[in-house]
RODREN-895650 format. One record per residue: residue in three letters; x, y, z of N, C-alpha, C in turn. Coordinates in pm, whole numbers, plus 32768, in hexadecimal, padded with zeros to 4 digits. Layout:
N
ALAXYZXYZXYZ ...
//
This chain:
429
UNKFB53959178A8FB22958A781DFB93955A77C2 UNKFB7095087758FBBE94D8770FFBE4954E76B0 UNKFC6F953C7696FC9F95C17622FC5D958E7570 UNKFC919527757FFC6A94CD74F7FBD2950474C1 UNKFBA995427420FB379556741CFAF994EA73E0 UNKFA8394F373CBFA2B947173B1FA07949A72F5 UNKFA329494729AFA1994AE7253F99E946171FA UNKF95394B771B0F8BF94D3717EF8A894FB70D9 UNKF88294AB70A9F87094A27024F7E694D17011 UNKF7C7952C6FAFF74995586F8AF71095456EFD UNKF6AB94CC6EE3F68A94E16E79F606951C6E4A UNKF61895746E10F5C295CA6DDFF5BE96656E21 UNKF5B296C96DE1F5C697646E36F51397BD6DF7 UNKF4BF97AD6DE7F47B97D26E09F42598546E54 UNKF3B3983A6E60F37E988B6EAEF399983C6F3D UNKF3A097A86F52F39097B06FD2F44597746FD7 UNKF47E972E6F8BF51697406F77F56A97A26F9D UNKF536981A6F5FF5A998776F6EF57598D57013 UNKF4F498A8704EF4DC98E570C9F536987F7138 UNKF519980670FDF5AA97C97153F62797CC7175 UNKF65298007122F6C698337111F6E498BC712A UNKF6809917713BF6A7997D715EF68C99617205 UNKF62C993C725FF63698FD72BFF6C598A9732B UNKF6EF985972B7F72C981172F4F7C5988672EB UNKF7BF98EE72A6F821995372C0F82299AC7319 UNKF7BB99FE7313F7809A57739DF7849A34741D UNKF754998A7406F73199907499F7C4990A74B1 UNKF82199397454F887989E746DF8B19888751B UNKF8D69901757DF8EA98F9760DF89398B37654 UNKF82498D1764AF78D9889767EF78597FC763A UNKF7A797D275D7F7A99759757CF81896F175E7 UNKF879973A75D7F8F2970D761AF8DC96AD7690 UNKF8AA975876EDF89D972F7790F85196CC77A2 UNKF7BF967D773DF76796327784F7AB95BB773C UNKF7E795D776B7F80A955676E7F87995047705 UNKF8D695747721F967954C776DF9C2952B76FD UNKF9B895797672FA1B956C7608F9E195E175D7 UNKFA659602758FFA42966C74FFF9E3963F7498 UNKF9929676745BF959962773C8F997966A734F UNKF9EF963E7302F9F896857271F9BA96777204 UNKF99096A871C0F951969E710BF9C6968270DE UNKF9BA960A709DFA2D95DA7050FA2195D56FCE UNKF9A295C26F92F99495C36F1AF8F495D66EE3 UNKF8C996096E7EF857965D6E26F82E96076DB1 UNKF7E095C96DC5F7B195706D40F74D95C86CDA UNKF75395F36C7BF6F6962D6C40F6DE96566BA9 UNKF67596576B7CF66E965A6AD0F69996B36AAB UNKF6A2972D6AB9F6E897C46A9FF71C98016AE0 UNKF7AF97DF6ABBF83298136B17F85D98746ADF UNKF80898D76A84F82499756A88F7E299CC6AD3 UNKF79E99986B0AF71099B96B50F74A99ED6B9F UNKF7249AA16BE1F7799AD06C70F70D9AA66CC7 UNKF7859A7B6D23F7279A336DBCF76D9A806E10 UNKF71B9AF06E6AF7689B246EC0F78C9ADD6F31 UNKF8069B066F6EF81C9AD06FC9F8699A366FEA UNKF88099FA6F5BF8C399756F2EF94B99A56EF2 UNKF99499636F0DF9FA99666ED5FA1199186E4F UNKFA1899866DD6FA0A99236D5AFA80987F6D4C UNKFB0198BB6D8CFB4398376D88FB0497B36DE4 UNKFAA397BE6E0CFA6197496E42F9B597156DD5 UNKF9D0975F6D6BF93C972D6D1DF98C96FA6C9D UNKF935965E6C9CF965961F6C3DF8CA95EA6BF5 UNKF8D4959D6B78F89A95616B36F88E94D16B61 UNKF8EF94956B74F90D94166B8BF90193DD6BFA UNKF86593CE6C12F82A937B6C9FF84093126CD4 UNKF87C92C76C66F8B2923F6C7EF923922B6CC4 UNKF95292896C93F9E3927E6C99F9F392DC6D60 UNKF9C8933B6D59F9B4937C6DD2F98E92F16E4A UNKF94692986E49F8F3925E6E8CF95291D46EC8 UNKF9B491DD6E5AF9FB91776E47FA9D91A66E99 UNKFA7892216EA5FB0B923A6EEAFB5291DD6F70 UNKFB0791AC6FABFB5491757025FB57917A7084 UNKFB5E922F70ACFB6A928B710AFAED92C07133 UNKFA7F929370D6FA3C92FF7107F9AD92CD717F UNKF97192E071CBF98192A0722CF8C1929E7245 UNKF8A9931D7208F82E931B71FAF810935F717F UNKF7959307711CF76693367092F6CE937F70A4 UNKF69993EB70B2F614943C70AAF5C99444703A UNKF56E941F6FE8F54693FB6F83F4C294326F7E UNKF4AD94B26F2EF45994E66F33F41495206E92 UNKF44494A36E43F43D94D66DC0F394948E6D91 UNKF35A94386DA9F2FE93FA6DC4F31193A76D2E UNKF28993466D2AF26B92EC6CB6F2A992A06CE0 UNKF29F920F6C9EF2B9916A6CA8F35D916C6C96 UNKF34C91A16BF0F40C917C6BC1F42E92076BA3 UNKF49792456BA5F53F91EC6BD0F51291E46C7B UNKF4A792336CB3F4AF921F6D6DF4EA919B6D9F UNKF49291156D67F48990BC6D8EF52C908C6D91 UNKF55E906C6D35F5AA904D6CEBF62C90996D7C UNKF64791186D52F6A491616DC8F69D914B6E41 UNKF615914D6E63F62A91416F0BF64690776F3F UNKF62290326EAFF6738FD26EECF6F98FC86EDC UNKF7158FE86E7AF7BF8FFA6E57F80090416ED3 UNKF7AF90D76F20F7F791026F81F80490A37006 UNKF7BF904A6FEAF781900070B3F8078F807068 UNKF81D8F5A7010F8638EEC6FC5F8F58F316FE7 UNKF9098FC06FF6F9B18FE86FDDF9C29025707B UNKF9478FDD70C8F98290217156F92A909171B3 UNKF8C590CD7156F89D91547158F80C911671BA UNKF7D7916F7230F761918C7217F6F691D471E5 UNKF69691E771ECF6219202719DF591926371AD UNKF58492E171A4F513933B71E7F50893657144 UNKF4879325713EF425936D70C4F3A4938270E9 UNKF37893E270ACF2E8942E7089F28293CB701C UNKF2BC93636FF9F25C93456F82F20492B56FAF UNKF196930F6FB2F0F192876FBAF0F992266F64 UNKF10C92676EDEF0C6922D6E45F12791796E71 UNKF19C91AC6E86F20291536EAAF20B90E66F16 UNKF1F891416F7BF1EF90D5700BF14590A76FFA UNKF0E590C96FB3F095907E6FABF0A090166F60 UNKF0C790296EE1F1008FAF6E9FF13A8F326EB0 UNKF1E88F646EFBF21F8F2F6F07F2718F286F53 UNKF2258F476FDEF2518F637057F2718EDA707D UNKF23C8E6C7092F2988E0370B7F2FF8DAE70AE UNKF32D8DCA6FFCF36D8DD36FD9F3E78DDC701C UNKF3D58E667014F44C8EE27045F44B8ECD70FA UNKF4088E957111F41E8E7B7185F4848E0671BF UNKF43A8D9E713AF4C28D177148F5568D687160 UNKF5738DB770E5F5E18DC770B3F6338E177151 UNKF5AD8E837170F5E28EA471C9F6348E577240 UNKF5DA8DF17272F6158D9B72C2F67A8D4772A8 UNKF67D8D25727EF6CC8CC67207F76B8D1B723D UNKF75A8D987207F7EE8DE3721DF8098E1572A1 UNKF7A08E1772D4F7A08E2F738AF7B28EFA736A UNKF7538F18730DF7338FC97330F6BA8FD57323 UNKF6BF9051734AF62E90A47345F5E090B572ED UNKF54C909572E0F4E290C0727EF48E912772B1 UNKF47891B672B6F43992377304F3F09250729B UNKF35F92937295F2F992B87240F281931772A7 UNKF280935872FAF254937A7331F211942B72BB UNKF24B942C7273F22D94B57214F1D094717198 UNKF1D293E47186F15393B57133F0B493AC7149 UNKF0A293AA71CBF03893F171F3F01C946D7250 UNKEFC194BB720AEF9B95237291EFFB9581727D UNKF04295A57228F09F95EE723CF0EC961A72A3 UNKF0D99666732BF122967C7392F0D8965C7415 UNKF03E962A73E5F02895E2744BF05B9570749A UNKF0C6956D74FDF0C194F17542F0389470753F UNKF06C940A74F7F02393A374E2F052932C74C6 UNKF089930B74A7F0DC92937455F12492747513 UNKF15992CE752EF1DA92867597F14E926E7620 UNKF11792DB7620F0B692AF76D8F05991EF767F UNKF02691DF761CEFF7917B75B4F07590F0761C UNKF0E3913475D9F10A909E75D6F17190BE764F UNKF187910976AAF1E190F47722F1789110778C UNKF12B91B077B4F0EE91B67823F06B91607867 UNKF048911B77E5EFCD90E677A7EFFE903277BF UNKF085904077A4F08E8F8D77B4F0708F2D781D UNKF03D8F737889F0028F1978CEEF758F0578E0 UNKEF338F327883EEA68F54787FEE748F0177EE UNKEDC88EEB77E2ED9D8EE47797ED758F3A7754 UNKED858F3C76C6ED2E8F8D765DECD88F84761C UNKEC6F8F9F766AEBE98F7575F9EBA88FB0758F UNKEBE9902C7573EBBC909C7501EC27911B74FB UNKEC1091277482EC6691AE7459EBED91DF73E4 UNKEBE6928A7419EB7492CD73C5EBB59334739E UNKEBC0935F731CEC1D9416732DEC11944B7292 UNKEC2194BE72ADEC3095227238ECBA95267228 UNKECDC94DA71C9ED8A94A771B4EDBC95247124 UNKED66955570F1ED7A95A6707FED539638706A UNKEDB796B77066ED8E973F7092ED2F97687011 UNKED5C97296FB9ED1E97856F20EC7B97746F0B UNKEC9396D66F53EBC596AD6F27EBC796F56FD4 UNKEBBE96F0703AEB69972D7090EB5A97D8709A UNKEBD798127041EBC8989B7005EB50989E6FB1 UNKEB26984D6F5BEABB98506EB6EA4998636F1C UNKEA4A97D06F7BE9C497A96FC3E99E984D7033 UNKEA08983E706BE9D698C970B1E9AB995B7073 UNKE9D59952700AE99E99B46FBCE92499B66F8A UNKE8E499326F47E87E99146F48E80A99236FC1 UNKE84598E5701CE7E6990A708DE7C3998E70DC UNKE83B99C970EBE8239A467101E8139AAE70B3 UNKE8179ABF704AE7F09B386FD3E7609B0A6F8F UNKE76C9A776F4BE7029A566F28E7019A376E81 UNKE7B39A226E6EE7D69A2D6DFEE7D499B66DBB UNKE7D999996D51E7C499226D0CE86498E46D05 UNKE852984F6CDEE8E998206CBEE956984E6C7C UNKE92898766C0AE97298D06BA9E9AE992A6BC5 UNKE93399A26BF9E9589A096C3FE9D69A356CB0 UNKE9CE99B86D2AEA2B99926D81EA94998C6D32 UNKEA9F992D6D06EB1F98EB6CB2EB7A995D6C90 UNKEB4B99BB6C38EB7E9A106BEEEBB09A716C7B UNKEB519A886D06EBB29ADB6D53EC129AB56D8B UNKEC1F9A046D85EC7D99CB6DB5ECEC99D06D65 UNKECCE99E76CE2ED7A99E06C97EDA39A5D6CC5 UNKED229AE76CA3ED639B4D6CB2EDCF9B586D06 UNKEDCE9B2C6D84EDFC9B386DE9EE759AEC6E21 UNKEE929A7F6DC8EEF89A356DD6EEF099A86E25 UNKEE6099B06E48EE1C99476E94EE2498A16E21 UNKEDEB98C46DB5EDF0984F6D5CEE74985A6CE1 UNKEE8097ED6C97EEC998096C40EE9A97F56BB3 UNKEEE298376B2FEE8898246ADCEE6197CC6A96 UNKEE97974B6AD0EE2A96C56AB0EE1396826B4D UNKED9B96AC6B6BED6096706C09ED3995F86C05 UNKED5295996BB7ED1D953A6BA1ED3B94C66C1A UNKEDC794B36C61EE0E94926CA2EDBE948A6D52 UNKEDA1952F6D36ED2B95886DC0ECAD95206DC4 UNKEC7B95716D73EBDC95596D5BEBAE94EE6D2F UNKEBEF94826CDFEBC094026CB6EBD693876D3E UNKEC3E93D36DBAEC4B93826E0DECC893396E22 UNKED1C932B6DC0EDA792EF6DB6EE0A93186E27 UNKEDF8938D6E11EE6893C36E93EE5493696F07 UNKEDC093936F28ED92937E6FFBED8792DA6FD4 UNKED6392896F96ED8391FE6F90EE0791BC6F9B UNKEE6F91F86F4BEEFC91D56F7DEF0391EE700C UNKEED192647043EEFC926E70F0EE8F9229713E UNKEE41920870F8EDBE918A715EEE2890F7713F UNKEE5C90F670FEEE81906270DCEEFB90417138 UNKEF2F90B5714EEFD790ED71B1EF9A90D3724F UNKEF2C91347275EEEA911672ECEEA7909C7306 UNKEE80906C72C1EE118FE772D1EE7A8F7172FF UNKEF018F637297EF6E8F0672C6EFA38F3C732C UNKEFA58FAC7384EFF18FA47404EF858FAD74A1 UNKEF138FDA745EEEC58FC174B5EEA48F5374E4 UNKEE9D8ED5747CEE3E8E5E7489EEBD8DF17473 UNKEF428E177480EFB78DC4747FEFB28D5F7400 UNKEF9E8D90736EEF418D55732BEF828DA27286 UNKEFBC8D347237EFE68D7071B3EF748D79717F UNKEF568E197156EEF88E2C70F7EF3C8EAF70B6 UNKEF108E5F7043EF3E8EA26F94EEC58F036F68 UNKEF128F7B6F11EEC28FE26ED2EE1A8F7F6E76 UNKEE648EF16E3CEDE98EC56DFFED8F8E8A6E6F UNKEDAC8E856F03ED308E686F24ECC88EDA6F74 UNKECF28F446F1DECB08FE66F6BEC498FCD6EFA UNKEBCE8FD26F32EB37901C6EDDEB5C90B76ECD UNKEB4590C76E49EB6C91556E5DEAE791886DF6 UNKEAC7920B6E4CEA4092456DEEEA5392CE6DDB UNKEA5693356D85EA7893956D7BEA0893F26DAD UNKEA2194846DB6E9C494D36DBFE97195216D4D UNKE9A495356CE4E96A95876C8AE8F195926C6D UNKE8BF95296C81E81B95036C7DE7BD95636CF0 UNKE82295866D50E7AD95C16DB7E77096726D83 UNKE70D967D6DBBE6E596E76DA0E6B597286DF5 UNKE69497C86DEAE63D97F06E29E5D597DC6E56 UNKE57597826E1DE4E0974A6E40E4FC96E26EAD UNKE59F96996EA7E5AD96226F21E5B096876F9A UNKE60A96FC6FABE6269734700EE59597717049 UNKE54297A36FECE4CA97D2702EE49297687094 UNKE46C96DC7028E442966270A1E4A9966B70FE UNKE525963B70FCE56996417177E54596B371E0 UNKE54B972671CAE5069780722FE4A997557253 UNKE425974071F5E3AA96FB7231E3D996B572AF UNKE419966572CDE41E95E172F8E4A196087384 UNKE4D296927364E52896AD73D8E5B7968A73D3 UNKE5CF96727320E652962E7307E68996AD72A5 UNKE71C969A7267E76596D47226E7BA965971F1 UNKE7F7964D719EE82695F87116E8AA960C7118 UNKE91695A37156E98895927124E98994ED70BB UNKEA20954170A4EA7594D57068EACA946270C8 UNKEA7F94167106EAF09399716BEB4193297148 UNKEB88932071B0EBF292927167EBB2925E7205 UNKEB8991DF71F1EB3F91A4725AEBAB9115726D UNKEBC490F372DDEC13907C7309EBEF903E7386 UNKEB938F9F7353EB5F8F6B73F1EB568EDE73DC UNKEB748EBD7459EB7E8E377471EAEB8DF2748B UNKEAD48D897443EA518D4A7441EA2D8D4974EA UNKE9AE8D387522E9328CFE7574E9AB8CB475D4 UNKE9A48C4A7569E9D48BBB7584EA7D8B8575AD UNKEADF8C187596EB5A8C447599EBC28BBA751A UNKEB2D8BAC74C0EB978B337470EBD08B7873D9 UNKEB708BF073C5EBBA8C197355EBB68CBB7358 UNKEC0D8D187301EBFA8DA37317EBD28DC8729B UNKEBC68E477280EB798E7C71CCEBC98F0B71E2 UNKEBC88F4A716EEC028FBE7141EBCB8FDD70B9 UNKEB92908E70EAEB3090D07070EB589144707C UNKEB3B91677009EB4A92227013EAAF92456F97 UNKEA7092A36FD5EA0992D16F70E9BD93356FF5 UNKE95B93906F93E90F94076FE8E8D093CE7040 UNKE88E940670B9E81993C870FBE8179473713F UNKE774943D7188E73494A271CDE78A94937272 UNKE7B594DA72A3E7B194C9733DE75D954D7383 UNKE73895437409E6F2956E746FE74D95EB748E UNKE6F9964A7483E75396DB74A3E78796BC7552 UNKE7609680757BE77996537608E818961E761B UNKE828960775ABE8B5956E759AE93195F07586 UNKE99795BD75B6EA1E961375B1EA4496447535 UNKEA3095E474DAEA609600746DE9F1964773FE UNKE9B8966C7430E92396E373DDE983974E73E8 UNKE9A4977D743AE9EC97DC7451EA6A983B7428 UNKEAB8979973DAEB1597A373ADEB1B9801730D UNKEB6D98937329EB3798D772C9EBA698D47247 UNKEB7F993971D8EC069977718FEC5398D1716B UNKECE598F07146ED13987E7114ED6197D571AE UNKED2E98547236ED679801728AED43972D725F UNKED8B972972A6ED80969272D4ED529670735C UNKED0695E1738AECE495D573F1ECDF953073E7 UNKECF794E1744FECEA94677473ECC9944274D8 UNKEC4B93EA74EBEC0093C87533EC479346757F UNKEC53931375DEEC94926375F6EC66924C7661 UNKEC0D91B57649EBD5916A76E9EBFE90F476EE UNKEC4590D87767EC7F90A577A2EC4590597838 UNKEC468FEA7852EC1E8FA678CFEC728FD87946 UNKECCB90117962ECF9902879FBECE690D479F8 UNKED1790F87985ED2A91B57982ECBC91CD7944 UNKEC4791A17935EBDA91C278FAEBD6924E7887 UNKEBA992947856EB91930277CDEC17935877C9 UNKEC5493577787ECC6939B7798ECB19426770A UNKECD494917700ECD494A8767AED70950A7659 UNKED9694EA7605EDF0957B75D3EDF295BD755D UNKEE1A963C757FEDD996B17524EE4496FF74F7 UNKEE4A974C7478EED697A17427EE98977573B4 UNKEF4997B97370EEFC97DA72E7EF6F976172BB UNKEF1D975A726AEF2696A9722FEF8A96C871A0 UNKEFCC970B717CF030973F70C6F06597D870D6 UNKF09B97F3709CF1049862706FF1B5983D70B7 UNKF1E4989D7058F28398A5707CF294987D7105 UNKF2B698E37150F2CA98F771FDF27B989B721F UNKF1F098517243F1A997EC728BF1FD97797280 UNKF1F3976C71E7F23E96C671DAF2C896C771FC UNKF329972271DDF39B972C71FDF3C8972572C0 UNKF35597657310F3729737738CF3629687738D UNKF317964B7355F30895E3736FF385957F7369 UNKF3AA958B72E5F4249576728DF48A957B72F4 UNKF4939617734BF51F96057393F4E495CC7419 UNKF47495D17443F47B956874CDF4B994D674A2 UNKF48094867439F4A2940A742BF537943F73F5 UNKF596945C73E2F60D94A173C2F662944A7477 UNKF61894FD74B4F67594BD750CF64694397577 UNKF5E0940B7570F5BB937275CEF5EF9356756F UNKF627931974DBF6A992E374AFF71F930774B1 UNKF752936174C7F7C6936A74E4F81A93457585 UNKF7B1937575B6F79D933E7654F7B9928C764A UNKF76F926275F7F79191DD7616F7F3919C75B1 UNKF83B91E77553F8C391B37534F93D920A7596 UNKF926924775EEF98D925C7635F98A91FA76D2 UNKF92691B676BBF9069157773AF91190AE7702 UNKF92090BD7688F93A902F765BF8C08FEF7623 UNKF84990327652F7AA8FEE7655F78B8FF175A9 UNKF6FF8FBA75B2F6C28FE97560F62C900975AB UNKF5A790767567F54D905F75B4F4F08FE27589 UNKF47090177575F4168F9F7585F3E18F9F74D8 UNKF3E08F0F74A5F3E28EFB7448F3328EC77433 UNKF3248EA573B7F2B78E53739CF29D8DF673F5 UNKF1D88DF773FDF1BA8DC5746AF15E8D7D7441 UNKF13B8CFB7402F0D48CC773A2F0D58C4373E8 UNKF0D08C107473F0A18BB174BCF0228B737490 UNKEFA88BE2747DEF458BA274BBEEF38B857404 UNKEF4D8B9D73D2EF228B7D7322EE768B4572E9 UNKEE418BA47350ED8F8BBF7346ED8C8BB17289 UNKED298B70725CECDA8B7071C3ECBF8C1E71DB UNKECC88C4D7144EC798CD07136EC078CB370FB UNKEB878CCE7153EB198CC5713CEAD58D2E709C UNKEA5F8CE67020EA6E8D246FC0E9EE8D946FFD UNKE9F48E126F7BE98B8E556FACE8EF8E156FD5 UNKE8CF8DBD6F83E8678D856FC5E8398D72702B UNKE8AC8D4B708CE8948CF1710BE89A8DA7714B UNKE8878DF2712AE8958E76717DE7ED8ECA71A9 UNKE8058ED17241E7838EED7280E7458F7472AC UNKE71A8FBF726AE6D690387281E6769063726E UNKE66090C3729DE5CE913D727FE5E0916071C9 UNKE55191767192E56991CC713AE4E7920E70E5 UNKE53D926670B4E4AB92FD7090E49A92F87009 UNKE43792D26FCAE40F92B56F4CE3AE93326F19 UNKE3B793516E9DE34E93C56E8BE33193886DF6 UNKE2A893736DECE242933C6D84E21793A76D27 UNKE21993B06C96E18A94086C5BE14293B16C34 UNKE0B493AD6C68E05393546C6ADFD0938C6C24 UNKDF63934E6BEEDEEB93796BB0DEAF93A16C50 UNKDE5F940B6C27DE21943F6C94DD8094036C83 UNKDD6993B86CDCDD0B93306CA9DCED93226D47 UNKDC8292D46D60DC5B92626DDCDC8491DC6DCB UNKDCD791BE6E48DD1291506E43DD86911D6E11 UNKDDF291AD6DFDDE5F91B96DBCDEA191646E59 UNKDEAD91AE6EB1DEF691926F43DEE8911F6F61 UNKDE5990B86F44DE3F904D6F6DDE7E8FFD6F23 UNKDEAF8FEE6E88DEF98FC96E44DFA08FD86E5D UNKDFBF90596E9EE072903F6EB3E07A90206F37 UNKE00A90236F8AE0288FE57014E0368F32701D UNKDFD28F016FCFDFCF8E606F94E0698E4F6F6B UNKE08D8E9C6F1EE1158E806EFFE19C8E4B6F11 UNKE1988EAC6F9AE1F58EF47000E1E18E677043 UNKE1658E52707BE1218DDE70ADE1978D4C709A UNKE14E8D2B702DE1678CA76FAFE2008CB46FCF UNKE2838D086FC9E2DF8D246FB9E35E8CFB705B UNKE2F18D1670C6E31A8CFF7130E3458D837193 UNKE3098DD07153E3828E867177E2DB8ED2719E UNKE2E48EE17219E2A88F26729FE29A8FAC7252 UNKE2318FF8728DE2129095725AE20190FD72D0 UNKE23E914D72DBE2609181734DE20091FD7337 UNKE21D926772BFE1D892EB72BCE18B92CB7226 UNKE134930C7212E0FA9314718AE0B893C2716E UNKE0EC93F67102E0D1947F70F6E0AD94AE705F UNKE02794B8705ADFF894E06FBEDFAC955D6FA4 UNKDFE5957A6F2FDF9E96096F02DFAF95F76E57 UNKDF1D96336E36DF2196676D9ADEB7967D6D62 UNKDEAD96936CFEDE3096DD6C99DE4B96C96C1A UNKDDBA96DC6BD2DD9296C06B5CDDBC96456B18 UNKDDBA95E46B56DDE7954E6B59DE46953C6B33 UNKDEDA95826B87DF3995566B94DF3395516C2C UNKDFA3952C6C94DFDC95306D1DE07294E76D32 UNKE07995196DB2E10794FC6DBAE0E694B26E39 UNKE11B94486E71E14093F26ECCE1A093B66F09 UNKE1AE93FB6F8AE24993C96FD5E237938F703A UNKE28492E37035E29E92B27084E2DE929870AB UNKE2E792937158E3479278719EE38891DF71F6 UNKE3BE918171F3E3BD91327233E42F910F729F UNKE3ED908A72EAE42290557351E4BB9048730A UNKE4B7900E7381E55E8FD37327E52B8F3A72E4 UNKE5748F2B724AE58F8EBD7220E6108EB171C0 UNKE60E8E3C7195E6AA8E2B7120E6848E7C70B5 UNKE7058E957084E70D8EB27010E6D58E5C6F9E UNKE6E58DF96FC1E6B78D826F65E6018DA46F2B UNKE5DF8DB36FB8E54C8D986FAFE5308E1B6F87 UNKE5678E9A6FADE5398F106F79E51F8F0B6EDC UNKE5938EFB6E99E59A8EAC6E47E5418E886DE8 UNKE50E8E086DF2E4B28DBA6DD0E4118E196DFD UNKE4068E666E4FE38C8EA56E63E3828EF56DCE UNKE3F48F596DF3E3F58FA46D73E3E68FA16CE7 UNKE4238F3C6CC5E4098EB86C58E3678E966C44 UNKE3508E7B6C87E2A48E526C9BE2488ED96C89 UNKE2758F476CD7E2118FD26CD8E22890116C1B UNKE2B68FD96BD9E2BC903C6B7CE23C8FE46AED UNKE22E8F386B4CE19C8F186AFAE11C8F566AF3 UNKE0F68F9F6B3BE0A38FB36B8CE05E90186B17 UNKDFE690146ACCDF97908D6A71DFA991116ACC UNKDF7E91166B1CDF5791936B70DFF591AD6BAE UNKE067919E6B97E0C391B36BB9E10492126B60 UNKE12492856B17E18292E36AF9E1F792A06AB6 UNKE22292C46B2CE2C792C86B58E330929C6BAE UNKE38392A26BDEE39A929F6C59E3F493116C55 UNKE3C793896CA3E41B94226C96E4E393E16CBF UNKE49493CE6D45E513939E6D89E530935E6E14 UNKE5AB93186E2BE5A3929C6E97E61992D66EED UNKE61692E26F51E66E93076FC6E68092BB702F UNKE7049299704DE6F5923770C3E71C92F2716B UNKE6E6929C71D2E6CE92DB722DE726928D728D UNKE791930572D3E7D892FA734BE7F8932373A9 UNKE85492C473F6E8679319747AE7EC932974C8 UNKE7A892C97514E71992D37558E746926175A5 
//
C-alpha cells in the first residue's frame, strides 16, 4: 500500500456532506485497504463556518470554494452542494487544476453533463455521479459498465422517494393528495416546497441521466416530457383498482420499434399490480431495465436520505481513487449512437380516459365514432350514472400521444360530453 494519502476536497457538508465525512473517518482503515492508499479530508467548502459539524475538524472548513478547488494537491473534489452555479463553475475549475470529480447532482449532470464530460477528458480525470440517481441504488455503473455489452431497450422506475411516499399513501389509506402530502412533510419525506417532487423536475433530471447512458445518446433535461402528479386523485386510484392497477409516478426511457430514435418522460400512469414495481412501497426506489441479452433486470433501495446517498458518493470515491493510483481514468461519456429524441407525440401507449357524459341513448355511439375518426382502438368501455348525468371510462389499445390527443380535442366538442374527468396513460403490460 502506498503511504502517500489521496487527498479529498468536500464541497458542501450537509445532510448527505457531512455523512461523508463522517464515513470517510470511521471507516478510514477499510477506505484505505480497498483502495491501496490512505484517503484524507483536506478541505470543507461551506456557507456557515460557525456551524458545529461534529466530527470535522474546524481548521479544514472554509468559505472559499474556489480557492479550495484550486489548490493543486487535491486529488479528488466531492460535490454535493447541488444546483447549476457555483457547482458548475467548481467542478470544472477542480477537473481544470488536476482534481477528479464524484458528485450527487442530477439538476447538473442533466444539464450539463456533456459538457463536463469534455472537460473531463480533455484533462484525462474522472467524472463519477453514481449518487445522482437512485440514491444508493447501484445503477448508473451496472447502466454503463456491466450493461456495456448489451442492448438497452427500456428503463422504467420509481426514481423519486417523496412522490411514491404521497402515491402510496393514497393508495393504501385512501387519502386524498393533500392529505398525503401533508404526511409526507410531517415526516421528513417531502420538503416544504415539493414542487421539485411532485411537479416531476427531480425524476426527469434522472430520466434524462439514464436515457443518455442507456441508449449511448446525449439527452438533455429539455428533452424529458415531464408531467406532474398533483392532479391525481382518489377517484383515479379507485378506477385503477377497477382495472387491477395502482398509480405511480415513472421516468420512462425507450428506444423506438425501429431502434432509430429513443424518448424520455416522466408523468403518473396506471401499472398492473402484477408488475414489480406496484409493489414498490413507502419512499423506496425501484428500476425496472430491458435489455436484449440479460433480459428484465430490476433494482431496488431507497432512492434519498443522508447515509443512502453518501454510500453511493463513497463507492464512486474509491473506483476513483483506485484509478488515480493506477494512472487510469474510468469510463467516460458514451454518446456514439447520437439517436434523435423522439417528441411526446411520437410516444405509444395504452390509455384510461374517464368522461362525464349526459346520460342519454347514443352517448357511447357518439365517443366510440370518435375514438374511431381519430385512429385509437377501444379496448374496455365502462359506464354508469343517473338522473342524466354518467360517467364513462375508456380504455384503449395502444396509440400516440399525438392521436390521443386530437381524440380528446374532438370528444371535448361533443354536446353530450361533460368533461373530461381525467386521462391516464397505462404501463408496464
Amino acid at each position: 500500500m502506498r503511504t502517500r494519502p489521496l487527498k479529498v476536497a468536500l464541497l458542501g457538508c450537509g445532510v448527505v456532506g457531512s455523512e461523508v465525512a463522517r464515513i470517510m473517518t470511521t471507516h478510514a482503515d477499510d477506505l484505505a485497504a480497498r483502495i491501496g492508499a490512505p484517503v484524507e479530508l483536506a478541505g470543507v467548502a461551506v456557507r456557515r463556518p460557525d456551524k458545529v459539524r461534529e466530527g470535522i475538524d474546524p481548521s479544514l472548513v472554509t468559505t472559499d470554494a474556489t480557492a479550495l478547488v484550486k489548490r493543486g494537491d487535491i486529488d479528488v473534489v466531492v460535490e454535493v452542494i447541488g444546483g447549476i452555479e457555483p457547482a458548475r463553475t467548481l467542478i470544472t475549475t477542480a477537473i481544470e487544476h488536476g482534481a477528479s470529480v464524484v458528485s450527487a447532482n442530477k439538476a447538473l449532470i442533466a444539464q450539463d453533463g456533456a459538457a463536463l464530460h469534455a472537460a473531463a477528458d480533455e484533462h484525462g480525470r474522472d467524472l463519477y455521479y453514481e449518487a445522482a440517481v437512485a440514491g444508493a441504488i447501484p445503477l448508473i455503473r451496472p447502466l454503463r459498465e456491466s450493461l456495456a455489452g448489451d442492448k438497452v431497450n427500456r428503463v422504467l422506475g420509481i426514481v423519486n422517494g417523496t412522490t411514491n411516499f404521497i402515491l402510496d399513501a393514497m393508495d393504501t389509506t385512501g387519502a386524498g393528495y393533500q392529505e398525503a402530502l401533508d404526511e409526507a412533510t410531517a415526516l421528513g419525506y417531502a420538503e416544504a416546497d415539493p414542487t421539485a417532487d411532485v411537479e416531476g423536475f427531480d425524476a426527469a433530471a434522472k430520466a434524462a441521466i439514464l436515457a443518455g447512458i442507456a441508449f449511448h445518446t446525449r439527452v438533455r433535461l429539455d428533452d424529458v416530457y415531464r408531467e406532474g402528479m398533483t392532479e391525481v386523485t382518489a377517484a383515479d386510484f379507485a378506477s385503477a383498482k377497477e382495472m387491477g392497477c395502482t398509480i405511480k409516478l415513472l421516468a420512462i426511457c425507450e428506444r423506438a420499434a425501429d431502434g432509430g430514435s429513443v424518448t424520455a418522460r416522466v408523468h403518473p400512469a396506471m401499472i398492473p399490480l402484477s408488475h414489480p414495481l406496484a409493489n414498490v412501497r413507502e419512499a423506496y426506489n425501484a428500476v425496472f431495465v430491458e435489455s436484449e441479452a440479460a433480459g428484465q433486470l430490476m433494482f431496488y433501495g431507497p432512492g434519498a436520505g443522508g447515509s443512502p446517498t453518501a454510500s453511493a458518493v463513497l463507492g464512486d470515491l474509491v473506483a476513483v481513487c483506485r484509478n488515480r493510483i493506477g494512472g487510469a481514468t474510468g469510463p467516460g461519456e458514451s454518446a456514439y449512437a447520437a439517436l434523435p429524441v423522439s417528441p411526446m407525440g411520437d410516444v405509444v401507449t395504452r390509455y384510461h380516459i374517464s368522461l362525464d357524459v349526459a346520460d342519454k341513448p347514443g352517448v357511447l355511439a357518439q365517443v366510440a365514432t370518435v375514438f374511431a375518426e381519430h385512429g385509437v382502438s377501444i379496448d374496455t368501455v365502462r359506464q354508469s350514472g343517473k338522473d342524466g348525468e354518467a360517467s364513462l371510462v375508456v380504455v384503449t389499445h395502444r396509440a400516440s400521444d399525438a392521436a390521443l390527443g386530437g381524440t380528446v380535442e374532438a370528444l371535448r366538442k361533443l354536446d353530450t360530453v361533460r368533461g373530461v374527468a381525467s386521462i391516464m396513460r397505462v404501463e408496464g403490460e
